[in-house]
N, C-alpha and C positions, 0 to 999 in steps of 0.2 A: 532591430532598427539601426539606423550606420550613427557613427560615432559611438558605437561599444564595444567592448569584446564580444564576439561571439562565441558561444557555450558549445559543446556537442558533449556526444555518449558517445565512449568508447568500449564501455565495459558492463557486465550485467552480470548478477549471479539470482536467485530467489529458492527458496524453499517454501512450501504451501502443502496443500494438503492430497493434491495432483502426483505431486515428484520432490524429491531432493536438492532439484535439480531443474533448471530454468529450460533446457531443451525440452525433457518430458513434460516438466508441468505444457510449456506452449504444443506439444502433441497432444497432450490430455485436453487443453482446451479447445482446438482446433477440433479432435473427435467427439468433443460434446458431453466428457465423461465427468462424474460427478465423484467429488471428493469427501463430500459428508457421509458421516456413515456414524453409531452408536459411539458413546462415549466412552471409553476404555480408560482413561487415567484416573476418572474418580469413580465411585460410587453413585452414581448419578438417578437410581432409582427414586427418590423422595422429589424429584424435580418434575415438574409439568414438560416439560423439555427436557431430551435424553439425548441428545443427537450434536455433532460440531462437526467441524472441518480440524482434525487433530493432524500433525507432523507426525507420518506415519515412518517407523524405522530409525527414527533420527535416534544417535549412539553420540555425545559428544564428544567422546573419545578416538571416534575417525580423526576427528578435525585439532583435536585440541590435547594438549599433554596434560594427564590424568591428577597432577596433583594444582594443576590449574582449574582443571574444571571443578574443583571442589569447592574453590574460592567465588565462581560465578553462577550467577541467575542464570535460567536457562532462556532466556531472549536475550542476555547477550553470549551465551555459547551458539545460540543460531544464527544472530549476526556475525559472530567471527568465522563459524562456517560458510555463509553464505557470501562476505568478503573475499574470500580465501577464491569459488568462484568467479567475482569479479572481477579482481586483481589479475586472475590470471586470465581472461577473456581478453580485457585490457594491453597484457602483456607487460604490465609492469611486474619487475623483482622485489617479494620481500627480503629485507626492509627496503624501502622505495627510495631512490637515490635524491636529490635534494630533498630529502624531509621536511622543511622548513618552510616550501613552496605547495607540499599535500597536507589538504585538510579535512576534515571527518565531521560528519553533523548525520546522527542516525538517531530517528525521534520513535518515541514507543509511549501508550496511550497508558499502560498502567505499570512498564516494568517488571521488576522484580518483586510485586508487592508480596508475590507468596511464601519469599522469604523473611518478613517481619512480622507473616500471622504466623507460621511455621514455629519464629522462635518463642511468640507466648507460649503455646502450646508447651515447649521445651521446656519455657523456664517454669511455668505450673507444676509441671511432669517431675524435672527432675535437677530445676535449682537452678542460680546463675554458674556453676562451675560447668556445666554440659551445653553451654552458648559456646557459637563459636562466633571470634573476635571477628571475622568476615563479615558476620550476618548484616550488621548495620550498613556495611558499605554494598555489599552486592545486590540491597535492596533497592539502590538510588536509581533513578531513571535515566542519569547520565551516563553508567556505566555502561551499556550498548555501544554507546561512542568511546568511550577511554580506550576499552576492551580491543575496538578494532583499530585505530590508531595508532595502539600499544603494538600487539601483534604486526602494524603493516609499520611501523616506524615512521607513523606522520606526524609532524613536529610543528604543523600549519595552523592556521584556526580549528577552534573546535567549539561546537557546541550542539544543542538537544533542542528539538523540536518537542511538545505537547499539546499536543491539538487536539485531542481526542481521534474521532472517527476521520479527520480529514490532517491527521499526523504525518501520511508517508508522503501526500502530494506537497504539503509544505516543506515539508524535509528538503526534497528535489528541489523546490523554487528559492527556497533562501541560499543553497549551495550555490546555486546559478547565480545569485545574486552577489555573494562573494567572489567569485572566480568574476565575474564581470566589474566588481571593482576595483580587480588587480591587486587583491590580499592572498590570493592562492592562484596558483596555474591546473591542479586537479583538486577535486574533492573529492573523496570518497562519502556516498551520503547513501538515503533509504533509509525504511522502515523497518519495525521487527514487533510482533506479538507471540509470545511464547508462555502462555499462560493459562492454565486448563485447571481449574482451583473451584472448589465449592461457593467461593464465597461472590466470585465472579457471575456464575451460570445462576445461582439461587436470587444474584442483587436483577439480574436482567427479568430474570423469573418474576420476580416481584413486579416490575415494570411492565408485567408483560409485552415484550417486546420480543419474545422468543418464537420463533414457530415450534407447533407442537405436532408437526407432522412426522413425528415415532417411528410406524411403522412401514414410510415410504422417506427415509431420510434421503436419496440421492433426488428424490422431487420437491422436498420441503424447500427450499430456496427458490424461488417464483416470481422475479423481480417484472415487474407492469402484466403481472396476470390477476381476474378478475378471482381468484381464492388466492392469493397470498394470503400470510394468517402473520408474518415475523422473520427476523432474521436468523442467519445460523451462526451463532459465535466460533470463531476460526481462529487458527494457529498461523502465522506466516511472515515471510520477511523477502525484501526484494533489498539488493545493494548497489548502486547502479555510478561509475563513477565517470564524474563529468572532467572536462577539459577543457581547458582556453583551445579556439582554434588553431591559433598558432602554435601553443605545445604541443599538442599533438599533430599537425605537420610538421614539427621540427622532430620529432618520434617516427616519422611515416607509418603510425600507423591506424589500424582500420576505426571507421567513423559509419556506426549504426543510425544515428540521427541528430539532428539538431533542438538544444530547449532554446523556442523562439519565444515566450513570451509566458506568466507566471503573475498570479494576483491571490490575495487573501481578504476575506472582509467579514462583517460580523453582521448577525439578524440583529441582537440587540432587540430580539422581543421573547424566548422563551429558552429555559434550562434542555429541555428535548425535543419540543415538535421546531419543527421548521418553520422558518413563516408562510401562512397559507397560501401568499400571493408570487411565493418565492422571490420575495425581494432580495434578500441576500444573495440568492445562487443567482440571479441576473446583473449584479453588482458582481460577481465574481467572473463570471463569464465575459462580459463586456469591459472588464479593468485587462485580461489577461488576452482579449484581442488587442487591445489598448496596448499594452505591454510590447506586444508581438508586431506592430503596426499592420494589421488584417483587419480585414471586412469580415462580417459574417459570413457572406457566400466564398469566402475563402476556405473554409470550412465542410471536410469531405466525412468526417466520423469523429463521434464524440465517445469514449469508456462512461457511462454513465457511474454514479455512485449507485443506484441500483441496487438499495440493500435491501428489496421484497417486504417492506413494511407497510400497511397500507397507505399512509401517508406519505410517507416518504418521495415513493414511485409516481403518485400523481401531480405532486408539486414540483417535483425535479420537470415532467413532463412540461407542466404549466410554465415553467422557467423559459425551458429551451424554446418554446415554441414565440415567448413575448421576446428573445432575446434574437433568433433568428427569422419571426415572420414565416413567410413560404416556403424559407428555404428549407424550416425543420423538418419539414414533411420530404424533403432532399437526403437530409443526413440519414449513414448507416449507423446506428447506437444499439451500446452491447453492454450488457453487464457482465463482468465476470464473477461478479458473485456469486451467479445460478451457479457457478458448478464449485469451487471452493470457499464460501461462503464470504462471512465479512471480518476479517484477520484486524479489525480495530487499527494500529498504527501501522501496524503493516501493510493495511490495503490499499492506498495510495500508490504506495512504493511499486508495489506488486502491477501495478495498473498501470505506473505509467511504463515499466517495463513491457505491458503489454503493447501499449501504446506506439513505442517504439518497432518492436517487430512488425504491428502491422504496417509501420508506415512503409519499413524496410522493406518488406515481404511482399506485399502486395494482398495481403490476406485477414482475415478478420473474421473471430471466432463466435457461434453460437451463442444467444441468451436462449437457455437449454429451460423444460418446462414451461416455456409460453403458450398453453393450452386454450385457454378461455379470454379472449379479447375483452377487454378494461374501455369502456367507453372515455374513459378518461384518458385512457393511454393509448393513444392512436397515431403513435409513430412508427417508424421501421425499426423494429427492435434484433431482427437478422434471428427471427427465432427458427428459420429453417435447416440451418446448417452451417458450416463455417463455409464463408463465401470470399472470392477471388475480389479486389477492389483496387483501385488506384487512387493512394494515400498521399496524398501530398502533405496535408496540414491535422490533425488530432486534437482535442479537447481532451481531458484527462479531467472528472469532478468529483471533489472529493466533499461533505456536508457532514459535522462532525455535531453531537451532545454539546451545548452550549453555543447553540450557534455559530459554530466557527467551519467557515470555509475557503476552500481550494482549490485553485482550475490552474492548470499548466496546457500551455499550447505545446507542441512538439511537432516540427516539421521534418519533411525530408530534406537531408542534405545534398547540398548544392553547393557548390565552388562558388 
């Protein structure tokens, strides 16, 4: 809208369960390939659900010097990893030269919490002298953000996003919100879930809210299909850093898209389902055109949240269609969840990065497993292939445990 700063993306890094790495993962999801697969970090046999979207390879010692990484959780050694990307997409130098002007805001849905069951465990075992004096800090949810701030020498605002499931899309919109009111020129922001713990998988387990499709994990993630059963709990982190326009033309340098507009709002009717009429996500969707000053029909594809639950899918569906009328049967809507599942804080993050490429690109990737049509869900979910498009404007919806949600506009830039 005029009379603000205007925000763009200059930079993007993400790890997921795809690639290490934001090029491969956006080839993996362009090819329709699926990132789930059995669970290798825990024991996972006692569970009704065996299967995630785990960060395959990840070594934090590529990224990070060895007697540091001993000190951190590991969602924030994948955010420092995954920055370390960014920053340099970006073309900024670590440490970043006005410090004081970049700021960091990277929100994560549970942290490091496996480092505070880790340490009972310890001190049960083998007393308070075999703690280590880290444990209590590396536990905390803000350390994602310190960690990479630390590392990039941003000296700016800072702070932590906790949203649950709709963490990484807020992440992005309150950074924007800052740099547009002229407390920072970049942010460094995004999501990060790094967290593959018994005590995680067995609480969802409990909830049933898991898919238990075992022995076909790369199909168990089925977001608006008629057998969805649950979602696939996933590893992942996207880091995406933004910039006043003006700093970056005073930088010359490259400008992957514009955040034109960003809203958050609460159901305020239940701890986990959504509301059935999707009140809330039509109240998020309609603030954050609001935001953007757009129409609906301005609106060429939405990232759905799309986290294959059976509720979930069809009230998101029900949302979009009260909030765009005719035109929803127009939009192209993809989940990226079908193919690396749903990375908790991180999946925001991760999506609007998607979001980006496609507007940049012209391109836009598979909802993979859309086998059996959902009378409920009878929109174009692009379940044939990754398909060629002309992206102007993006929805990015993020619908988090506690009713809390997310929608970020992202256009193409334009002079």
């Amino acid at each position: 809208m005029s009379g603000r700063r205007r925000v763009v993306v200059t930079g993007m890094g993400a790890m997921t369960p795809l690639a290490l790495n934001l090029k491969e993962t956006w080839e993996g999801l362009l090819a329709g390939r699926s990132g789930v697969g059995p669970i290798t970090q825990i024991d996972a046999s006692p569970f009704p659900s065996r299967i995630a979207g785990e960060l395959k390879g990840f070594e934090a010692a590529d990224y990070i010097d060895r007697k540091e990484v001993r000190r951190m959780a590991r969602c924030s050694q994948v955010a420092v990893a995954t920055a370390q990307e960014a920053l340099a997409d970006a073309g900024l130098d670590v440490p970043v030269s006005d410090g004081e002007r970049v700021g960091t805001l990277v929100g994560t849905a549970v942290g490091g919490f496996e480092q505070g069951l880790d340490a009972v465990d310890i001190f049960r075992e083998k007393g308070l002298a075999r703690l280590s004096p880290f444990t209590g800090i590396s536990m905390l949810t803000n350390m994602p953000s310190f960690h990479v701030s630390l590392w990039a020498g941003a000296m700016g605002p800072i702070n932590t996003v906790i949203a649950a499931c709709a963490t990484g899309t807020q992440a992005v919109g309150e950074a924007a919100e800052i740099i547009r009111r002229g407390a920072a020129d970049v942010m460094i922001c995004g999501g990060v879930e790094a967290l593959m713990h018994f005590s995680v998988i067995a609480t969802f387990c409990a909830m049933r809210g898991l898919s238990t499709r075992n022995d076909e994990p790369e199909k168990a993630s089925r977001p608006f299909d008629a057998d969805r059963d649950g979602f696939i709990y996933s590893e992942g982190c996207a880091i995406l850093v933004l910039e006043s326009l003006e700093h970056a033309r005073a930088r010359g340098t490259h400008v992957h898209a514009e955040v034109l507009g960003y809203a958050s709002s609460a159901d305020a009717f239940h701890i986990a389902q959504p509301h059935p009429e999707g009140d809330g996500a039509c109240r998020v969707m309609r603030w954050a055109l609001e935001d953007a000053g757009l129409s609906p029909t301005d609106v060429d594809y939405i990232n759905a949240h799309g986290s294959s639950t059976p509720i979930n899918d069809a009230v998101e569906t029900k949302a979009i269609k009260k909030v765009f009328g005719e035109h929803a049967y127009k939009l192209a809507i993809n989940s990226t969840k079908s193919m690396i599942g749903h990375a908790m804080g991180g999946a925001g993050a991760i999506e609007a990065a998607v979001c980006v490429l496609s507007v940049e690109q012209g391109l836009l990737h598979p909802t993979i497993n859309l086998e059996t049509p959902d009378p409920e869900c009878d929109l174009d979910y692009v379940p044939e292939g990754a398909r060629k498009a002309d992206v102007r404007v993006a929805l990015s919806n993020s619908f988090g445990l506690g009713g809390q949600n997310a929608c970020l506009a992202i256009g193409r830039f334009e002079e």
